[in-house]
N, C-alpha and C positions, 0 to 999 in steps of 0.2 A: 480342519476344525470349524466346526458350525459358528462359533461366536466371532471369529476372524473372517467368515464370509459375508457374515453379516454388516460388519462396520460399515460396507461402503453406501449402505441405502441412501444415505444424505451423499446429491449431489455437492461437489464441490462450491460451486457455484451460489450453493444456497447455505452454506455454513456459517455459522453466528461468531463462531469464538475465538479467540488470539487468547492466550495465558501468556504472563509473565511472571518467572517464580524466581524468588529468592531465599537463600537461608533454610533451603529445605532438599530432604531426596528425593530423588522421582522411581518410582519400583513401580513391578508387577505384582500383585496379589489377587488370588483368586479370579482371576480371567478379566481385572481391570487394571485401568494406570492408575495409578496413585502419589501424592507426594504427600511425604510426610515433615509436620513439623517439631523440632523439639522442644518443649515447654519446661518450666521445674518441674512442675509435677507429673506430669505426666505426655506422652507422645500423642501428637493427634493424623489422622489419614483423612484426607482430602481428596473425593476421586474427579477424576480428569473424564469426562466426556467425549472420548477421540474422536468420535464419529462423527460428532458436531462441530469439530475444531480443524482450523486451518493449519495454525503453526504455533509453536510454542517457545520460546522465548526463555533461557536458562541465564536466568542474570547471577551476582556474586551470591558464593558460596552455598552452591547446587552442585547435585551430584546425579548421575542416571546410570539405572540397572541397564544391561545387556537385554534382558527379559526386556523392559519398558521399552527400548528401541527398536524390538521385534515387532511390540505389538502396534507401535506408536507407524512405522512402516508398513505395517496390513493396513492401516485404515487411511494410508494418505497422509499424514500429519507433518509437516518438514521441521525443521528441527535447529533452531542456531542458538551460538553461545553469544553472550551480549557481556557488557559491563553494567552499573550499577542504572536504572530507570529505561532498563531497555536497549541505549546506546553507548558505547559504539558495536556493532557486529564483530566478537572476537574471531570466529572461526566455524568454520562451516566446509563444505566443499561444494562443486556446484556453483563455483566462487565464492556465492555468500551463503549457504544452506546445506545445511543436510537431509539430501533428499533422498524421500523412500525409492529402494530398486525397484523399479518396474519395468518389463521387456513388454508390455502388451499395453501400454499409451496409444493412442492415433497416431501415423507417423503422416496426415496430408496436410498438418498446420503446416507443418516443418516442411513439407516438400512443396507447399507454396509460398512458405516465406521466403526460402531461398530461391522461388523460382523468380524474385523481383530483386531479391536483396540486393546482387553483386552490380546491379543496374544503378547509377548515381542518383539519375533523375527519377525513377521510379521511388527509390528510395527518398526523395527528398518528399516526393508526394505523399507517401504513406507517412512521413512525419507532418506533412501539412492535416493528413486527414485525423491523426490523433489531435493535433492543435485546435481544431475546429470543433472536435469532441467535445473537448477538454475546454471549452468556451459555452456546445449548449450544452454539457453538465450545470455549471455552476449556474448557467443561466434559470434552470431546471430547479434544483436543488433549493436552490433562492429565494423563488417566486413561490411555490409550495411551504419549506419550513419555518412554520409561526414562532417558532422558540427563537432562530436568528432572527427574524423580520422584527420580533420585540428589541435585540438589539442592536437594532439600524440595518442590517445586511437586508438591502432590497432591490432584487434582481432593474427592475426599473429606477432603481437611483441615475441621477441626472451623471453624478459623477463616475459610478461603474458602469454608468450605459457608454458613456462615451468611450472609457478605456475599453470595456468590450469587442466594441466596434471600431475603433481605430484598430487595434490588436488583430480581430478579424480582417481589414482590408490590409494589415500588410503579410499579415502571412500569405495570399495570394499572391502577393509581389514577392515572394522572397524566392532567389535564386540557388541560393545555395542555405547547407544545412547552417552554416555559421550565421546569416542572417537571422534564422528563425530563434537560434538561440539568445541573440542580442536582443528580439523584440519580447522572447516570453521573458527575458530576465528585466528588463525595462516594466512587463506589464505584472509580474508578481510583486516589485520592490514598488508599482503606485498600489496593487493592493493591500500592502503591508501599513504604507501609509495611511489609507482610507480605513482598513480596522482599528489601528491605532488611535485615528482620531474618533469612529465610534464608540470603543471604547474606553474614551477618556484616558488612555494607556501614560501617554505621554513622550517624547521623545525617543524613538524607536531604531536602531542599526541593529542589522541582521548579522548576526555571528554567530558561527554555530560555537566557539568555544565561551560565548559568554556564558554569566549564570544566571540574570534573570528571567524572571520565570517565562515569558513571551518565548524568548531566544530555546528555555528547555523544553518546554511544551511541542514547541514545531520542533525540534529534534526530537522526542520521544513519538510525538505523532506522525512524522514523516515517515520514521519507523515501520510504523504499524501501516502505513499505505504498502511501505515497502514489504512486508509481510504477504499483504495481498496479491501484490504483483508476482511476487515469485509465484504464488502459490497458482496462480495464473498460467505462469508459461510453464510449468513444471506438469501442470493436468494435461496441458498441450501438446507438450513434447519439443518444444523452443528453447534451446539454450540461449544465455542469459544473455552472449557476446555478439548477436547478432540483430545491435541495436540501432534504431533510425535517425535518432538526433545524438545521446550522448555517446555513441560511443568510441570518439576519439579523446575522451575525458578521460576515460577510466573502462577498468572490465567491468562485464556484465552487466554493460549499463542500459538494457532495455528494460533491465528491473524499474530503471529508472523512471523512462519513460511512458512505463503504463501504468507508474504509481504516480506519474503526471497528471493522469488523467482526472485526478481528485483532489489531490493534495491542494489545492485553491481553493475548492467550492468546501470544502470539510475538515480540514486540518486549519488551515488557515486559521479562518474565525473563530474556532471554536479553540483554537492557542492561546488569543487575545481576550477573548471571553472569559474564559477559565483564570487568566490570568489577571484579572481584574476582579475574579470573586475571590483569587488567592487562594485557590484548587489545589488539593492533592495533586499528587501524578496517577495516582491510583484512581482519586477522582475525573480527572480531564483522560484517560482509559479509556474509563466506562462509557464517558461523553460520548468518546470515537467510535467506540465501538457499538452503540445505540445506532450513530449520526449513520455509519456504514448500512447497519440492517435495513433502516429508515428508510433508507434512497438506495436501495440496495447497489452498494459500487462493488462488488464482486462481481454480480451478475451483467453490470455495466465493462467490465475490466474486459471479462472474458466476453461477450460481446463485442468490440471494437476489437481484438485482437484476430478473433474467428472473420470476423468481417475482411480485414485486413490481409491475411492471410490466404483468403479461397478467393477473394477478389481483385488483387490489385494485380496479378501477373493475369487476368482478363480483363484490365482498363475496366471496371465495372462500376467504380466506386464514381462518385459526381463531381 
C-alpha cells in the first residue's frame, strides 16, 4: 500500500511528537490513526500524525484497534501502556515497549555493541564516554536556551560550574561501573538542589512516590526522555539488556542510560520551573516536548549511541 510506504519519510531522528492519551479509543479510519473522544453530545476524532511521532503513550481508560497497531507499526511508532499522567509503564514487550516488527533494521550497531560489551573495562569506558556527553549536553543546552537562563539555569554559574567539573574529573578516575554511579547520583541530587533554590521551590527530597508537583513533573518527564531512548535503540537494532551503567539495577536499563543523556540538562529544570508556575501536566508536556525539538536530544541520543557503537570495539573514541 502506497500510503504505508510512505510513513517512513521522516527520519526517526528528526520526529517532533510523544502523544499521551487518555479516556479515548484509538482506531483506524480511512488510511489514518485516530482516537476518538466521547462527549454528551456528540463524539469527536482527533488524527494522530504517525509519521511524525516517536511513541505513544495509552494512559487510563484507552482502548486500541488491531487496524491502529498495524498501521501505528508501518510507520515506526512504539507503543506502551502507562498509568494515569504517563507513569508508571504498565506493559509493553521489548521489556518496556511495544515495538513495531521489523526484520530489515541495521544489524552493525548491535554487532558493535557487543563486540565491546562482554569487555568490563571497555564497557566501563563507553559509560564513561556517555557521562561526559551527558555533561557537554547540558553544558550546551544552558549556554544557548534564553527561556532557562531567564530563570537562573546558567551553563557558567559559579555554582554548576564547579559541580560540572568536579563531576567530570572523577568520572575519569572511576574504576569501576559502581563508582560512576555514586558520582552521577551525588551530581544530580546538587542539581536538584541548585534548581530548587532557582526556583524559589523550597525544601526539596526526591521521591519518585511523592505527589508534589516537582517530584511528578520529573517522573512524568523522565518518562518522556525514556520514550526517546527506546525509540533510539529500537531504530538501531540494540536490545534494551545490554546496558553500560544500569544494568545490574534492573532490565533493559540502557533505556536508561541514553535517556541519561538529557534528562539533567531538560527535564530537570523545566520540572522545577513548571512547578513553581503550578503547570499542568499537559502543560510541563508541551514544555518538554518544545525543550527536546529545540536542542534536538533525539538527534543527539542517536548520535552518541552510533558513535559508541562503530567506535569503541576500535579504541577510537578520545
Amino acid at each position: 500500500m502506497d500510503a504505508l510506504t510512505d510513513l517512513k519519510a521522516i527520519l526517526h531522528s528528526k520526529r517532533a511528537n510523544i502523544y499521551y492519551l487518555e479516556k479515548c479509543r484509538v482506531m483506524q479510519k480511512d488510511g489514518r490513526v485516530l482516537y476518538l473522544t466521547e462527549a454528551k453530545k456528540e463524539n469527536q476524532y482527533w488524527n494522530i500524525p504517525i509519521a511524525n511521532t516517536t511513541c505513544l503513550l495509552l494512559g487510563t481508560g484507552t482502548s486500541i484497534t488491531q487496524a491502529a497497531m498495524r498501521m501505528l507499526a508501518s510507520a515506526g511508532v512504539l507503543v506502551g501502556f502507562c498509568g494515569g499522567g504517563g507513569t508508571p509503564l504498565l506493559m509493553a514487550s521489548e521489556v518496556e515497549w511495544l515495538t513495531p516488527q521489523s526484520e530489515y533494521r541495521p544489524t552493525e550497531y548491535l554487532q558493535g555493541w557487543l563486540s565491546f560489551w562482554f569487555n568490563d573495562h571497555q564497557r566501563l569506558k563507553a559509560a564513561q564516554m556517555f557521562q561526559l556527553a551527558r555533561i557537554d549536553y547540558l553544558r550546551h543546552t544552558w549556554s544557548k536556551d534564553r527561556d532557562l537562563q531567564v530563570e537562573g539555569f546558567h551553563a557558567d554559574d559559579a555554582d554548576i560550574g564547579r559541580a560540572l567539573s568536579g563531576f567530570e574529573s572523577q568520572i575519569s578516575q572511576a574504576k569501576k561501573v559502581r563508582d560512576l554511579l555514586q558520582t552521577e547520583a551525588l551530581l544530580t541530587k546538587h542539581l536538584y538542589k541548585i534548581a530548587a533554590r532557582k526556583t524559589k521551590y523550597g525544601d526539596f527530597t526526591r521521591t519518585r512516590e511523592s505527589e508534589d508537583l516537582a517530584n511528578t513533573f520529573l517522573n512524568h518527564g523522565n518518562y518522556l526522555a525514556y520514550d526517546l531512548a527506546a525509540t533510539t535503540l529500537w531504530v538501531l537494532g540494540i536490545p534494551h539488556g545490554f546496558a553500560v551503567m544500569h544494568g545490574k539495577t534492573r532490565r533493559g536499563a540502557l533505556v536508561f542510560d541514553v535517556a541519561d543523556l538529557i534528562k539533567d540538562s531538560l527535564i530537570l529544570p523545566w520540572a522545577f520551573i513548571c512547578a513553581k508556575e503550578n503547570a499542568t501536566e499537559q502543560e510541563f508536556r508541551q514544555q518538554c516536548l518544545q525543550a527536546f525539538t529545540d536542542h534536538k536530544a533525539l538527534d543527539f541520543m542517536f548520535n552518541q549511541v552510533k558513535s559508541v557503537a562503530l567506535n569503541m570495539a576500535e579504541d577510537k573514541l578520545p
